[in-house]
C-alpha positions as semicolon CSV with decimal commas, in nm:
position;residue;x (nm);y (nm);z (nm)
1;X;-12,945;-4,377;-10,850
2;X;-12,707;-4,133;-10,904
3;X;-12,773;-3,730;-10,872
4;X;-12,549;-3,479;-11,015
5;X;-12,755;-3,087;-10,876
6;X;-12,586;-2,841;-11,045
7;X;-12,619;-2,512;-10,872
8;X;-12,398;-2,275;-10,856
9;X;-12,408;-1,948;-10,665
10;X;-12,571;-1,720;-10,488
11;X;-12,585;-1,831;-10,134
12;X;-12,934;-1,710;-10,134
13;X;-13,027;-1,944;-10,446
14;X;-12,819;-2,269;-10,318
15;X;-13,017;-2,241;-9,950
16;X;-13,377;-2,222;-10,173
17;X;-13,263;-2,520;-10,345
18;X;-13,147;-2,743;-10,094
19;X;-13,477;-2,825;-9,909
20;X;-13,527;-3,069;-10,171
21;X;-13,259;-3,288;-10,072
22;X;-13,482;-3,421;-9,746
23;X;-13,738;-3,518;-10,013
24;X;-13,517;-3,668;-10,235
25;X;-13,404;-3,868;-9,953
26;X;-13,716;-3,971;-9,824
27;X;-13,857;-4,081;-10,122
28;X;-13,500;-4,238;-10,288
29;X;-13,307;-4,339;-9,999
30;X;-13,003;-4,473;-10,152
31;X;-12,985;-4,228;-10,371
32;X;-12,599;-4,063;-10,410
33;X;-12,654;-3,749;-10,451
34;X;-12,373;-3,493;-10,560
35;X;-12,364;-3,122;-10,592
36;X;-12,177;-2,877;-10,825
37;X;-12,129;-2,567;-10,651
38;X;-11,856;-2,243;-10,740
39;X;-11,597;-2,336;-10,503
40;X;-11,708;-2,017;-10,249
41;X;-12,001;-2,135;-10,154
42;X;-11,910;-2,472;-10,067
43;X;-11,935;-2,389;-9,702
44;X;-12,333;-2,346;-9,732
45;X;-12,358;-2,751;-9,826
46;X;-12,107;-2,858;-9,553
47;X;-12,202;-3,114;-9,348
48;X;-12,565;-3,176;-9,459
49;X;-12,594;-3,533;-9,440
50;X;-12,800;-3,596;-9,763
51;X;-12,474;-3,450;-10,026
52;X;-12,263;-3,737;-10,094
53;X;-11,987;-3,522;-10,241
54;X;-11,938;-3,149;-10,256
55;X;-11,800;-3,115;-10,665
56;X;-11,644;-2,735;-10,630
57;X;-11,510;-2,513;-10,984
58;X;-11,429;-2,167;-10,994
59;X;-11,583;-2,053;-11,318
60;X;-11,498;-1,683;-11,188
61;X;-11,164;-1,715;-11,189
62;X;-11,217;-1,727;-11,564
63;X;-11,308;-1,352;-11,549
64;X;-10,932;-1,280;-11,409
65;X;-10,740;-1,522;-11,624
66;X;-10,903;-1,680;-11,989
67;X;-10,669;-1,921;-11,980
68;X;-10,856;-2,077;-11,653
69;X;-11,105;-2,181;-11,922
70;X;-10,875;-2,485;-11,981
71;X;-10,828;-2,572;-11,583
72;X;-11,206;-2,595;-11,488
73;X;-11,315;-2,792;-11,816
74;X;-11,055;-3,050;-11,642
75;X;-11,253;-3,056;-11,365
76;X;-11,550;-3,092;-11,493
77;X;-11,473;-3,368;-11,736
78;X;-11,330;-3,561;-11,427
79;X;-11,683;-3,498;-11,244
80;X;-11,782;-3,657;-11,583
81;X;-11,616;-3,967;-11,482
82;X;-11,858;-4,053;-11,205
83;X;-12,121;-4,142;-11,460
84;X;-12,444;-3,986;-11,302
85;X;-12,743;-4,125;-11,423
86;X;-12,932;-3,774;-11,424
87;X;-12,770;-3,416;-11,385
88;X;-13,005;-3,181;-11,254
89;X;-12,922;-2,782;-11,352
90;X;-13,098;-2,619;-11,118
91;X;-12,989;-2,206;-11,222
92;X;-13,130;-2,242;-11,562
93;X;-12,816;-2,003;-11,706
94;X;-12,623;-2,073;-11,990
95;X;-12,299;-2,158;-11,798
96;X;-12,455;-2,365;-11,588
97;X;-12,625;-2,543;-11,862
98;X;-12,316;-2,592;-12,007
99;X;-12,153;-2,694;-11,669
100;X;-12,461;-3,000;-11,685
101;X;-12,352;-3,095;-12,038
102;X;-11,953;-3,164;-11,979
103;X;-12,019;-3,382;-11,674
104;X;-12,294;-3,553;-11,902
105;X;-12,546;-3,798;-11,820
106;X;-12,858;-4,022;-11,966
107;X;-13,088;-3,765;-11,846
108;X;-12,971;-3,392;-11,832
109;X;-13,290;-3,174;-11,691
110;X;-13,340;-2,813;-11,608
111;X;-13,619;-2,577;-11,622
112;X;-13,771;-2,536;-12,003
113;X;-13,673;-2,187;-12,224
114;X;-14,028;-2,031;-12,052
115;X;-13,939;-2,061;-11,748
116;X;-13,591;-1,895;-11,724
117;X;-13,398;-1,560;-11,877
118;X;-13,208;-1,717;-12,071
119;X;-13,381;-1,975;-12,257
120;X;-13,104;-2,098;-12,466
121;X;-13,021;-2,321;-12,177
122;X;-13,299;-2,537;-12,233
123;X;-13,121;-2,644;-12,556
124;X;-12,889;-2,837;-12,319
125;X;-13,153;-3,065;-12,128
126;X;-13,326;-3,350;-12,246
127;X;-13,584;-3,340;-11,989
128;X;-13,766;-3,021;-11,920
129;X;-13,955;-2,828;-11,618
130;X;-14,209;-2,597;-11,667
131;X;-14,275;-2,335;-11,415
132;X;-14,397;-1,943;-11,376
133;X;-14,091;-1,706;-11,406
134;X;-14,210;-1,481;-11,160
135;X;-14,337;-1,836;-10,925
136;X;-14,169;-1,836;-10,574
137;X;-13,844;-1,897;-10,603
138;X;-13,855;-2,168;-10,339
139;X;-14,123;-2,337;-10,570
140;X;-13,916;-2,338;-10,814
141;X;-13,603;-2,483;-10,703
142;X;-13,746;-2,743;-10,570
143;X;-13,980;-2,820;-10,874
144;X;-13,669;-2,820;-11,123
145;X;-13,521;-3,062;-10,869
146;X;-13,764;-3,310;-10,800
147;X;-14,009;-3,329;-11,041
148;X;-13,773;-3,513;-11,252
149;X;-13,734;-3,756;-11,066
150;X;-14,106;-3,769;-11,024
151;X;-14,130;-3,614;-10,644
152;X;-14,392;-3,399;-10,640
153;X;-14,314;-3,099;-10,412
154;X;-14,621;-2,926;-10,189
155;X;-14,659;-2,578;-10,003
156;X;-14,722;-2,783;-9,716
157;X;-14,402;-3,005;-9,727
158;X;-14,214;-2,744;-9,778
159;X;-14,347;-2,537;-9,454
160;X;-14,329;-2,863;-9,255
161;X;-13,970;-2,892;-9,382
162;X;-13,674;-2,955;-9,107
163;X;-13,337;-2,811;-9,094
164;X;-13,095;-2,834;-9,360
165;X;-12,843;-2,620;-9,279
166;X;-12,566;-2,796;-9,065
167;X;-12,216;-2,678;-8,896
168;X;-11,945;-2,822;-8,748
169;X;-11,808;-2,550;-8,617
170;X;-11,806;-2,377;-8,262
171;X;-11,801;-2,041;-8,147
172;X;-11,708;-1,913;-7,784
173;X;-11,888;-1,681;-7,581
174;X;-12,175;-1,628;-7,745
175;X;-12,473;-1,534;-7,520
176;X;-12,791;-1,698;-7,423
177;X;-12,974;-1,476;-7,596
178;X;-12,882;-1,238;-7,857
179;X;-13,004;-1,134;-8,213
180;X;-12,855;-1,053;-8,520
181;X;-12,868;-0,792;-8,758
182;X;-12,763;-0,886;-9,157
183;X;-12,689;-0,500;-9,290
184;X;-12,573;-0,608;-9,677
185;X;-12,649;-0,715;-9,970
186;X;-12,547;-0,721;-10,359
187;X;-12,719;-0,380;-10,460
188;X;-12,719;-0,088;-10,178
189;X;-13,092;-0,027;-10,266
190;X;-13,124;-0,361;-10,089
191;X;-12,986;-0,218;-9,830
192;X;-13,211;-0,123;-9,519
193;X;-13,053;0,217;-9,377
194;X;-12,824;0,145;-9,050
195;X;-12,991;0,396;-8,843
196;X;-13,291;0,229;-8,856
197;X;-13,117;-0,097;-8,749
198;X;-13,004;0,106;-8,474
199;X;-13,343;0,235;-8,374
200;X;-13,477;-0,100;-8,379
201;X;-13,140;-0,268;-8,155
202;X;-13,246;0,000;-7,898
203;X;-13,584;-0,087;-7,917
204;X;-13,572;-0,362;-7,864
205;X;-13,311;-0,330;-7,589
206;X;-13,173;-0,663;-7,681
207;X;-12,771;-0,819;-7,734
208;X;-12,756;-0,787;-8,091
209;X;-12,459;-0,895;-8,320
210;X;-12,378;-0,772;-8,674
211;X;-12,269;-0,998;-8,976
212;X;-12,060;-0,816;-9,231
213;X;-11,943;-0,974;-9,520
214;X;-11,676;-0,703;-9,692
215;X;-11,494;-0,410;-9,520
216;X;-11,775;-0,155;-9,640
217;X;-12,024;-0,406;-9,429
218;X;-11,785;-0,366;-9,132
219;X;-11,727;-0,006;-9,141
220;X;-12,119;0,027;-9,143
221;X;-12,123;-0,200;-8,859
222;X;-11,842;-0,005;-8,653
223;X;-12,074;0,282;-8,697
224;X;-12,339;0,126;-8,583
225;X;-12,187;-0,029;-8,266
226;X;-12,095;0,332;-8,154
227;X;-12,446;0,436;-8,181
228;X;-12,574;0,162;-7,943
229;X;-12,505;0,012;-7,619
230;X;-12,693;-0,299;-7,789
231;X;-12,486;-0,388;-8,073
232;X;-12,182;-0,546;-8,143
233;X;-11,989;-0,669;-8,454
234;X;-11,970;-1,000;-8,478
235;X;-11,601;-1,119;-8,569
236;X;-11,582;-1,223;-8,967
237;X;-11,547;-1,603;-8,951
238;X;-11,641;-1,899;-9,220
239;X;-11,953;-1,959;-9,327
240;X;-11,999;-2,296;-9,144
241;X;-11,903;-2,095;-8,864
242;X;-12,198;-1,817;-8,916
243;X;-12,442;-2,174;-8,994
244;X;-12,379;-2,190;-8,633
245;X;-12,415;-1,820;-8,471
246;X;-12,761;-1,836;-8,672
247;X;-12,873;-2,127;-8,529
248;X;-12,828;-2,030;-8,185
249;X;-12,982;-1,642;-8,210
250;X;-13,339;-1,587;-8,093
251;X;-13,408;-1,349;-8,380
252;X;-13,235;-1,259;-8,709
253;X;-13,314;-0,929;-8,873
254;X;-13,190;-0,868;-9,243
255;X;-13,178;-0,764;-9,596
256;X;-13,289;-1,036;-9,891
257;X;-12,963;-1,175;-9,863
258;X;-12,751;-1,516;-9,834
259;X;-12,720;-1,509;-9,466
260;X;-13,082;-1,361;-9,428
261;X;-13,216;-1,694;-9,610
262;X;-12,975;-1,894;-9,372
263;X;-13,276;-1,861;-9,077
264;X;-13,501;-2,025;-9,259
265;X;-13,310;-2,326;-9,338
266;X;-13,205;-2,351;-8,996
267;X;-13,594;-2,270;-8,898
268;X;-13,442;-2,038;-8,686
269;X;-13,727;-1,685;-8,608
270;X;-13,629;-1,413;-8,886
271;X;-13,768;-1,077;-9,082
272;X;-13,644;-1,030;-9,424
273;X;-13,659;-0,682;-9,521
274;X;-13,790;-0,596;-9,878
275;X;-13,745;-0,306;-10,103
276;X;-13,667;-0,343;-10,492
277;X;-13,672;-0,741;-10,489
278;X;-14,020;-0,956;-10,462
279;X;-14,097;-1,130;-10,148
280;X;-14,200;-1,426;-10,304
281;X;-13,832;-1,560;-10,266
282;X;-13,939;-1,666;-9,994
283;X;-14,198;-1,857;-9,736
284;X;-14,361;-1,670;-9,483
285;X;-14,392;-1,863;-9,188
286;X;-14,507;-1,808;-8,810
287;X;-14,169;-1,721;-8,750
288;X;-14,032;-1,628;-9,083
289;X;-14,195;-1,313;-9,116
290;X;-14,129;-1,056;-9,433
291;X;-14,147;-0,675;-9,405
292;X;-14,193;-0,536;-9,807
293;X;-14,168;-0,152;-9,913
294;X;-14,446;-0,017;-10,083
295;X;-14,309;0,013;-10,417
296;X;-14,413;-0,272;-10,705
297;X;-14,146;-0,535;-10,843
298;X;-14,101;-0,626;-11,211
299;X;-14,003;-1,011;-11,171
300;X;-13,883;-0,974;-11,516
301;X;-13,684;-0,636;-11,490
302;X;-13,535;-0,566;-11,092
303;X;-13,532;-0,221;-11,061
304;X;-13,200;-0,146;-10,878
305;X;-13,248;0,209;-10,845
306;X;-13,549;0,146;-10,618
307;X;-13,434;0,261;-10,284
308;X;-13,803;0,234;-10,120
309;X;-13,663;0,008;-9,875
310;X;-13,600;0,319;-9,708
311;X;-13,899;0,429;-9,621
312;X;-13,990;0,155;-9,397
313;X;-14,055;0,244;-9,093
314;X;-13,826;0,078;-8,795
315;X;-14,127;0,055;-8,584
316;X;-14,299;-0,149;-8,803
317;X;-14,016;-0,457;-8,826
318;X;-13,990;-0,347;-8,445
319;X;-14,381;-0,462;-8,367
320;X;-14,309;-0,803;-8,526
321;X;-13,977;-0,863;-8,339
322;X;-14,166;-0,814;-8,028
323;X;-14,405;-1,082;-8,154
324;X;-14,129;-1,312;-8,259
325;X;-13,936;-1,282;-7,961
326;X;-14,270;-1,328;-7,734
């Protein structure tokens, strides 16, 4: 069988989705199974030894330049060529609906107009998933994935699940023990404040490294690095390369964000701080913990003026780092 998963950003949403490909595997060994992914984020997929073929586009480059319309429809229709027997849209938007449609296939599936914002996607698919909106996001990435092909996904596989993040990369003189601190995000009220970060690095009394992801990130974590003997910014590298730092910290703080997520694919000890966003994108575990504001969460209607995240106390995320780290 051939698998065409098309999912395209954010980093957050691609890590969710990609604990189905163990099942998929166990269940349909020889199954080739390709993934369509905006050409940024192919780093997250690298190396996982269940994707056959990493299929990149750059349907953003569109924004800059209209005329790019013409250069990724190429693409696509050459991804067409490999004559999938089912393409899988796992981001239920219109783009990526229409992404599933140009590389074509017997069966084109994706989650039905209920279960996504924009429902005019499920025009596209001939084979429909239904699933709660406001459901864990987890559960539904790996429903819309599996289900048709008639894998039926559990709580419990999915917090038995192993590793699916993998690198290739090395990086020098990192310690034997260190954590790391993720400080951004897409909205600032996502954002948990740095001096808290700080008060919990000195807490904690703990090497601690910083991943920034833009110059504003790095300024922040400049700041931050003068305000503690504990932390350090760690150097901006690729994203196999960060697969890697993750995997050998002994605690990653953060923000629901990409890198944040990262942990938990890698089953590596986290806390995901929440504020406007709901934590239900994403499984606690014994040692992914979650640490929510106490403000409530619209799953239909994110309210990004909700800056309750910074109200949470540092002592709080502070007692469950002690218990991770025991």
């Amino acid at each position: 069988m051939k698998i065409c998963i098309v999912k395209l950003s954010a980093m957050g949403d691609i890590i969710h989705a990609m604990v189905a490909l163990q099942f998929i595997k166990k269940e349909i060994p020889n199954a080739q199974i390709d993934w369509v992914v905006e050409s940024g984020f192919r780093g997250v997929l690298e190396n996982n030894p269940h994707i056959d073929n990493i299929l990149p586009i750059n349907l953003k480059s569109i924004k800059k330049n209209k005329s790019e319309i013409f250069n990724q429809y190429k693409i696509l229709k050459s991804y067409s060529k490999n004559n999938y027997d089912i393409v899988i849209d796992a981001q239920g938007l219109l783009k990526s609906a229409i992404v599933s449609k140009i590389i074509g296939a017997k069966i084109i599936a994706g989650f039905d107009k209920e279960s996504i914002r924009e429902g005019i996607a499920s025009f596209f698919y001939n084979k429909k998933v239904h699933i709660a909106y406001d459901a864990n996001t987890i559960d539904r990435n790996a429903t819309v994935i599996c289900e048709p092909l008639c894998i039926k996904i559990t709580g419990e596989k999915i917090i038995n699940k192993d590793k699916f993040l993998f690198s290739s990369s090395h990086v020098e003189n990192l310690p034997e023990f260190f954590n790391l601190f993720v400080i951004g995000s897409t909205w600032e009220s996502r954002n948990y404040p740095k001096e808290k970060f700080v008060e919990i690095a000195d807490a904690l009394k703990i090497e601690t490294f910083v991943v920034c992801g833009s110059e504003e990130e790095h300024q922040k974590a400049l700041w931050m690095q003068e305000q503690s003997e504990h932390l350090h910014v760690l150097p901006r590298g690729s994203l196999d390369e960060l697969k890697f730092v993750i995997s050998k910290c002994s605690l990653l703080i953060g923000n629901d964000t990409g890198p944040t997520h990262m942990a938990w694919g890698l089953n590596v000890a986290s806390i995901t701080i929440f504020g406007p966003t709901p934590t239900n994108r994403v499984y606690v575990t014994p040692i992914n913990r979650v640490v929510k504001s106490k403000s409530e969460v619209n799953h239909y209607k994110l309210n990004k003026n909700d800056f309750s995240i910074c109200e949470i106390e540092a002592d709080e995320i502070v007692k469950i780092a002690k218990e991770l780290l025991s």
